[in-house]
NUMI-552570 format. One line per 5 residues: their letters; for each residue x, y, z of C-alpha. Coordinates in pm, 1 decimal. Each point is the difference from the previous one (the first is absolute). Layout:
NUMI-552570
a	X/Y/Z ~ ... .
end
This chain:
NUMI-552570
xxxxx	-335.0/792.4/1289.5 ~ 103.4/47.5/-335.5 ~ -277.9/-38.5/-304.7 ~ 85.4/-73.4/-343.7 ~ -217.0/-8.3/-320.7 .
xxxxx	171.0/-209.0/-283.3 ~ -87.4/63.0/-377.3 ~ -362.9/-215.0/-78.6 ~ 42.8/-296.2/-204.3 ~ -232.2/-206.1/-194.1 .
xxxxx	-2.3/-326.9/217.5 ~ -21.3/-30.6/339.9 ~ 277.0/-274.6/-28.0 ~ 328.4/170.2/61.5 ~ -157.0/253.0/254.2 .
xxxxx	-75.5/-287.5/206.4 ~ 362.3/-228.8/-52.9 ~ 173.1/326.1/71.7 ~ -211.7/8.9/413.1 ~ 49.0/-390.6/38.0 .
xxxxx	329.3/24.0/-122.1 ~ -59.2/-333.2/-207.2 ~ -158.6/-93.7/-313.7 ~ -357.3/10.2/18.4 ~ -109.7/-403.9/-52.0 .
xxxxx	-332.2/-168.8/6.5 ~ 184.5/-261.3/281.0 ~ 32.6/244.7/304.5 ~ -276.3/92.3/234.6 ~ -24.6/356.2/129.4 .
xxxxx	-115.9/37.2/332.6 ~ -138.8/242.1/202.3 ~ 340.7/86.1/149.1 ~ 70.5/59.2/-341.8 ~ -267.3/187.3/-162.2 .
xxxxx	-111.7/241.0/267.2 ~ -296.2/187.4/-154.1 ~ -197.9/8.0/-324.1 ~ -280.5/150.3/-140.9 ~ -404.1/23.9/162.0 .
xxxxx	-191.1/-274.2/-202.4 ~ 310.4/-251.9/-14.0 ~ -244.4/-254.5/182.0 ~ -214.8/-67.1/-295.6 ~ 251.9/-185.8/-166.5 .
xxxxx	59.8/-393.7/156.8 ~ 318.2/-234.2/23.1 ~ 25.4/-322.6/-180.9 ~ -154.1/-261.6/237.5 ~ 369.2/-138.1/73.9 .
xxxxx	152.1/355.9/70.3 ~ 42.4/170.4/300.3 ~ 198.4/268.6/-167.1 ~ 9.9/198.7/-303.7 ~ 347.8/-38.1/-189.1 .
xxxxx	179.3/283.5/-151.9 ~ -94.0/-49.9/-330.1 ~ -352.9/-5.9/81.1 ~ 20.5/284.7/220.7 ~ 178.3/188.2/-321.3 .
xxxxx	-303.5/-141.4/-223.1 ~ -299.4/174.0/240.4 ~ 244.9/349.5/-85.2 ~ 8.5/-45.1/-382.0 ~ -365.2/-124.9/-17.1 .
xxxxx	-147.7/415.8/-13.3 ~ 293.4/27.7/-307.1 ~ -195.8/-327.9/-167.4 ~ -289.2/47.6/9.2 ~ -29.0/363.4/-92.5 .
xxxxx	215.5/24.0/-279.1 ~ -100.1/347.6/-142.5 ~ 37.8/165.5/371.5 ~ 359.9/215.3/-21.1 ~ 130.6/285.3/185.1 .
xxxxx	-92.6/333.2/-102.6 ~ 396.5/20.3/-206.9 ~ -165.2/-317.5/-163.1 ~ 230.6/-252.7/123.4 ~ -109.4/-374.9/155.7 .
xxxxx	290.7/64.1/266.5 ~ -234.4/-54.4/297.7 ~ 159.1/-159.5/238.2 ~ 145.0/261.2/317.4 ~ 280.3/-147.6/201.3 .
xxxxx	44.9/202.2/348.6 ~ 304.7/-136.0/212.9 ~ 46.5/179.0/361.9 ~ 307.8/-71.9/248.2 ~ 21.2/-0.1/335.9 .
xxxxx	268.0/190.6/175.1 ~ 286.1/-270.4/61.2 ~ -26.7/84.6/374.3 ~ -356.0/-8.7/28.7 ~ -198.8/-337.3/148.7 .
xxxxx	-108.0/-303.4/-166.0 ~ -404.1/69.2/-67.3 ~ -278.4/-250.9/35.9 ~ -200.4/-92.0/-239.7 ~ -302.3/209.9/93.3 .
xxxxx	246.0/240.6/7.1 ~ 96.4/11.2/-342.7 ~ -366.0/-74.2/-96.6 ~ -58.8/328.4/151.1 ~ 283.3/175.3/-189.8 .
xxxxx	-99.1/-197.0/-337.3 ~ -341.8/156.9/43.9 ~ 88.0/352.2/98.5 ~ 299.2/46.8/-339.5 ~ -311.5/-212.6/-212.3 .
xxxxx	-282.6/333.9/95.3 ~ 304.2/283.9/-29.5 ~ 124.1/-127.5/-324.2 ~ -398.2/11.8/-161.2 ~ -35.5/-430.3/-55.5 .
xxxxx	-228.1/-20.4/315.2 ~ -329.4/184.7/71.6 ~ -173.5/-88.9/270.2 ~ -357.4/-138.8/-122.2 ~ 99.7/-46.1/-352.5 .
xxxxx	-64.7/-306.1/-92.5 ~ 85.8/-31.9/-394.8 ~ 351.2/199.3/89.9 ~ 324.4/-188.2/-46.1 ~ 155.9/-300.1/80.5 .
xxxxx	318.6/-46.9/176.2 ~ 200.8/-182.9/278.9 ~ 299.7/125.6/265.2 ~ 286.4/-288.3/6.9 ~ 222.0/9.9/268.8 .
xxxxx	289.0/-238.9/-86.2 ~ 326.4/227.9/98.4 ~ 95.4/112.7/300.6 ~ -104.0/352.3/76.4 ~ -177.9/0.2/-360.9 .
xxxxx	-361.2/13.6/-102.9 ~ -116.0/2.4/-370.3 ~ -339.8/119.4/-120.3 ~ -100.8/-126.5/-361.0 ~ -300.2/104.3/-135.5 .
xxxxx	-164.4/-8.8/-333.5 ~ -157.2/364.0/-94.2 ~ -251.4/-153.2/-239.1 ~ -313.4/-37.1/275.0 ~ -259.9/-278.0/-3.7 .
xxxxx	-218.0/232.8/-153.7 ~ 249.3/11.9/-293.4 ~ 97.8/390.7/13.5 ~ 351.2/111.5/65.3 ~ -4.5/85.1/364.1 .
xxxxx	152.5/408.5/14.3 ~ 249.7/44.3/253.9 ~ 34.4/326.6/189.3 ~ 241.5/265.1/-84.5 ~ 323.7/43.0/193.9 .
xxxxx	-9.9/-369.5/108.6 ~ 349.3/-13.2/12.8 ~ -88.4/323.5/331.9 ~ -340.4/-265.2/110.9 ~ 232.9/-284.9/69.6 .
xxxxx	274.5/164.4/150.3 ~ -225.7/224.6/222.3 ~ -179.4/-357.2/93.2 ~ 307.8/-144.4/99.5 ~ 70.5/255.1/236.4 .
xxxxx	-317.1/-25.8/182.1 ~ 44.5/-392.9/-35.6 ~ 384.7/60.6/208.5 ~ -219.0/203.9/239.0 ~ -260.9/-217.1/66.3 .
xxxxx	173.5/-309.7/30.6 ~ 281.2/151.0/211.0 ~ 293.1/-33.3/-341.6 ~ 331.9/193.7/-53.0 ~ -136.6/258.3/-204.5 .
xxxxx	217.5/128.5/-298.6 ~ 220.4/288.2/89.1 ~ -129.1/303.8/-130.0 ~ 246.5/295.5/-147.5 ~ 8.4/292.2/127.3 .
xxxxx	-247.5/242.2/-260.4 ~ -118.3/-323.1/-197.2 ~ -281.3/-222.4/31.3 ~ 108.3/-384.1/30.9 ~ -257.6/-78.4/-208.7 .
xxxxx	226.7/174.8/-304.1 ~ 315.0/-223.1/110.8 ~ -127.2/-327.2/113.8 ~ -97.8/-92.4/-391.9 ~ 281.7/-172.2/-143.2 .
xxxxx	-3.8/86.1/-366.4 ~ 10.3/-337.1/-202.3 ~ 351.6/159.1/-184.3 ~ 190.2/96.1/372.6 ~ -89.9/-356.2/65.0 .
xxxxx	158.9/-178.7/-361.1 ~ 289.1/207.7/80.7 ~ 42.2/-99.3/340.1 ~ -19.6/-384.6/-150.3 ~ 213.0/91.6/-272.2 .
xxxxx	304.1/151.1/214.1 ~ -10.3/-297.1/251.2 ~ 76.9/-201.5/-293.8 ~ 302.3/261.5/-120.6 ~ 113.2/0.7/388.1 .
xxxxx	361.6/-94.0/3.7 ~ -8.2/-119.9/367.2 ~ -297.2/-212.8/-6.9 ~ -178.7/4.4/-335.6 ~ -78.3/-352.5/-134.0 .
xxxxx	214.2/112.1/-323.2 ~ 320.7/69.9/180.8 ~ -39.4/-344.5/235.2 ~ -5.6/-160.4/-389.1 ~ 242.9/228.5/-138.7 .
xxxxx	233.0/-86.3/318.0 ~ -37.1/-388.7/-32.3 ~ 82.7/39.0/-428.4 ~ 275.6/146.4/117.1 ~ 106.8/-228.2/247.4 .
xxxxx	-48.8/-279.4/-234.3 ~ 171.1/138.3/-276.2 ~ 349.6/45.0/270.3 ~ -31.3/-376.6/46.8 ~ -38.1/-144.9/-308.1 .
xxxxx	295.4/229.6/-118.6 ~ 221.0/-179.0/249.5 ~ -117.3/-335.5/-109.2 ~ 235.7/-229.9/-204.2 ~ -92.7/-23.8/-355.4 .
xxxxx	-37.1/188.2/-363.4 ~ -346.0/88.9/103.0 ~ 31.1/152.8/286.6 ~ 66.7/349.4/-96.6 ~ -215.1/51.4/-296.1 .
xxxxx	-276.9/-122.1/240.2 ~ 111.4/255.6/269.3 ~ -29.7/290.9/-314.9 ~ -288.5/-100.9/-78.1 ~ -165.4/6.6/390.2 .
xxxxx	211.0/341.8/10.8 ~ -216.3/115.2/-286.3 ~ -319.9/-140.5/172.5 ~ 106.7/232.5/290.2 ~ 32.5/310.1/-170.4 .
xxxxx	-350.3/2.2/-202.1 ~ -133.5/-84.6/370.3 ~ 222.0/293.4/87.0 ~ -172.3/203.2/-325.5 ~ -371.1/-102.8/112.4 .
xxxxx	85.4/156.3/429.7 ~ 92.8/348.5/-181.9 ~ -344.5/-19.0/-232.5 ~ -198.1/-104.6/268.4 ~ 152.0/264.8/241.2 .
xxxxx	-45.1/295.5/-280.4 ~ -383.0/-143.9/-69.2 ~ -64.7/23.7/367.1 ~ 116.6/379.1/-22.1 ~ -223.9/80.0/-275.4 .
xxxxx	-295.3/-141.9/200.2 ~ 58.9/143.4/294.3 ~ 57.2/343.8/-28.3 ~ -58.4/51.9/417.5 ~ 275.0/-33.9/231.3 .
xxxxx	66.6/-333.4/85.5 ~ 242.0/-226.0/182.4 ~ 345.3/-3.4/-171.8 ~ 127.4/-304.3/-116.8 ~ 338.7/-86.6/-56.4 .
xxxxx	154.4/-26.4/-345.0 ~ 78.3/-260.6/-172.9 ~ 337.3/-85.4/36.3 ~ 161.2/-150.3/-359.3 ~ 56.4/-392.4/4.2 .
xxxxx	345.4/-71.7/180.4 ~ 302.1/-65.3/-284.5 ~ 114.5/-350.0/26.7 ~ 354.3/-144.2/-136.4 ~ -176.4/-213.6/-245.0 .
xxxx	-44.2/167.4/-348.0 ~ 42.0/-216.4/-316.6 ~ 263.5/-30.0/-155.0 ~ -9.2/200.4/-358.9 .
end
């Protein structure tokens, strides 16, 4: 069980698209199976006499409400960026939880990462969505009922990773493999740049990057309509040649942006290989 704490944002919106893996609309119901947990004191509030189920939007509403209605409260850097996004992954060889399950880990990760205290009731709201498989997300909004800015505790980056581990242990998980003379806690933390550079160099991959599968099919193209009969035909085929090579141009950036990000060693992806020359060229 791997947790991850994104950067906080100032609405609760994208947070929440990014666990559904959808657009948050005021159309779609979440349902229990959905939303897992949420905050002590949720009960207060009441559904629309023809609902059965909040929708997303709503649900994202009831997190930006604390950021509304207390618009002087701001972290103690002064920003309004209250809104904490934890995602944590299940191993991919681990079971499928239930959802008391998952309620369970929601409300364990919500105490170790400082957004739950037992008995507080003017603390922070916040939900678990569990939309992906293997995936929970914890949004919360750090401006309380009370309309402080709720401190989190230091090393909470060590809290949630220790918490995990007891969570694999409890619950009978694969725990995360610890190196020899290192805590796992210090290598189970993705850093948000080892993760843009892993997204950026599967899009540089020559083998099965999205840009070379586009690059490949320019290309391809470009060989056809050269052999078609007509005056066209091969300044189109330049021109899709020339399409091939900036695609070509964008892999190498891409692969050399990924490199400054990462500075760890990662997983080696092949080079860009130039565009293939075809006969066609136009004529001078």
């Amino acid at each position: 069980m791997i947790p991850r704490v994104n950067e906080r944002t100032h609405a609760p919106h994208d947070p929440l698209g990014e666990a559904l893996g959808r657009a948050v609309t005021p159309e779609e119901g979440l349902t229990e199976h959905t939303v897992v947990a949420y905050w002590p004191g949720l009960d207060r509030y009441t559904l629309d006499d023809e609902q059965t189920t909040w929708t997303s939007a709503q649900w994202a509403e009831h997190l930006e409400d604390p950021l509304l209605e207390n618009p002087f409260a701001a972290s103690p850097r002064g920003d309004r960026h209250a809104i904490f996004h934890l995602e944590v992954r299940l191993h991919p060889d681990d079971r499928d939880l239930s959802g008391a399950e998952w309620a369970e880990v929601a409300h364990r990760l919500a105490r170790a990462a400082g957004i739950e205290i037992p008995g507080d009731e003017s603390g922070c709201q916040w939900i678990a969505v569990q939309a992906k498989p293997g995936r929970l997300d914890l949004i919360a909004s750090l401006i309380r009922l009370d309309g402080t800015w709720q401190q989190q505790p230091g090393g909470l980056l060590r809290r949630l990773a220790d918490e995990a581990r007891r969570i694999e242990q409890d619950l009978r998980l694969t725990p995360v493999p610890v190196t020899p003379g290192r805590r796992a806690a210090s290598r189970s933390v993705p850093t948000a740049s080892g993760q843009l550079a892993t997204v950026l160099s599967q899009l540089a991959d020559e083998k099965s990057g999205p840009l070379a599968t586009v690059r490949g099919l320019v290309e391809h193209t470009a060989h056809r309509i050269a052999r078609q009969p007509g005056a066209a035909g091969p300044d189109t085929a330049h021109r899709l040649e020339l399409i091939a090579r900036r695609l070509h141009g964008i892999q190498q950036d891409l692969a050399t942006t990924a490199a400054h990000l990462d500075t760890r060693p990662c997983p080696r992806v092949a080079a860009p290989s130039p565009p293939a020359a075809h006969a066609a060229r136009r004529s001078p």
